[in-house]
C-alpha positions, 0 to 999 in steps of 0.5 A: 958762810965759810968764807970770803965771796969771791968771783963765780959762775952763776945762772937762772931759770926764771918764769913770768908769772901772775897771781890775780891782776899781779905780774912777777916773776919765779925764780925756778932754779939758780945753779952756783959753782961756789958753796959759799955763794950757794949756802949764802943764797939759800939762807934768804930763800934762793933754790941755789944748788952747786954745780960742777960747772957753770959756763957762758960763752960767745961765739960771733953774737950767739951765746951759749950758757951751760951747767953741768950737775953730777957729771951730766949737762943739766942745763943749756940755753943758747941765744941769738939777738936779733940786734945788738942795738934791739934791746938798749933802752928797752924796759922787758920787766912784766909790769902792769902793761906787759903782763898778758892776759889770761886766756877767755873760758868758754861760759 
């Protein structure tokens, strides 16, 4: 890495999985508006890229992530909690008893 790790923008696409009875998560793809912090996470095997712009904004409760790559947006996600109180407290990781079965075949 060439040099200090200062502040930067960062995002992620993560997708629930599972392998047999085990529940995860995969990490899709990770855009950085920093080299180092790009270069230092893909040395433990991150898909970190670096973006031109990686932003998040709140606008009245809503909020709004985007990343432009290669002077085009890449990537945008918008959320509206239904409170903001809701999901205080809340455990959301996909352990064992949020891990959703697989749908039943036909025989």
């Amino acid at each position: 890495m060439d040099g200090p790790l200062v502040p930067y923008g960062e995002g992620y696409v993560l997708l629930a999985c599972r392998h047999g009875r085990q529940c995860g998560w995969f990490v899709f793809t990770m855009p950085v508006d920093d080299r180092t912090a790009c270069d230092g996470g893909r040395s433990i095997g991150f898909p970190k890229y670096v973006a031109d712009r990686v932003e998040l904004e709140e606008t009245d409760g809503a909020w709004l992530g985007r990343v432009a790559h290669e002077g085009r947006e890449a990537m945008r996600v918008a959320f509206t909690p239904r409170s903001s109180s809701a999901a205080v407290g809340r455990d959301l990781s996909p352990g064992p008893a949020r891990c959703a079965q697989p749908p039943r075949r036909p025989l």
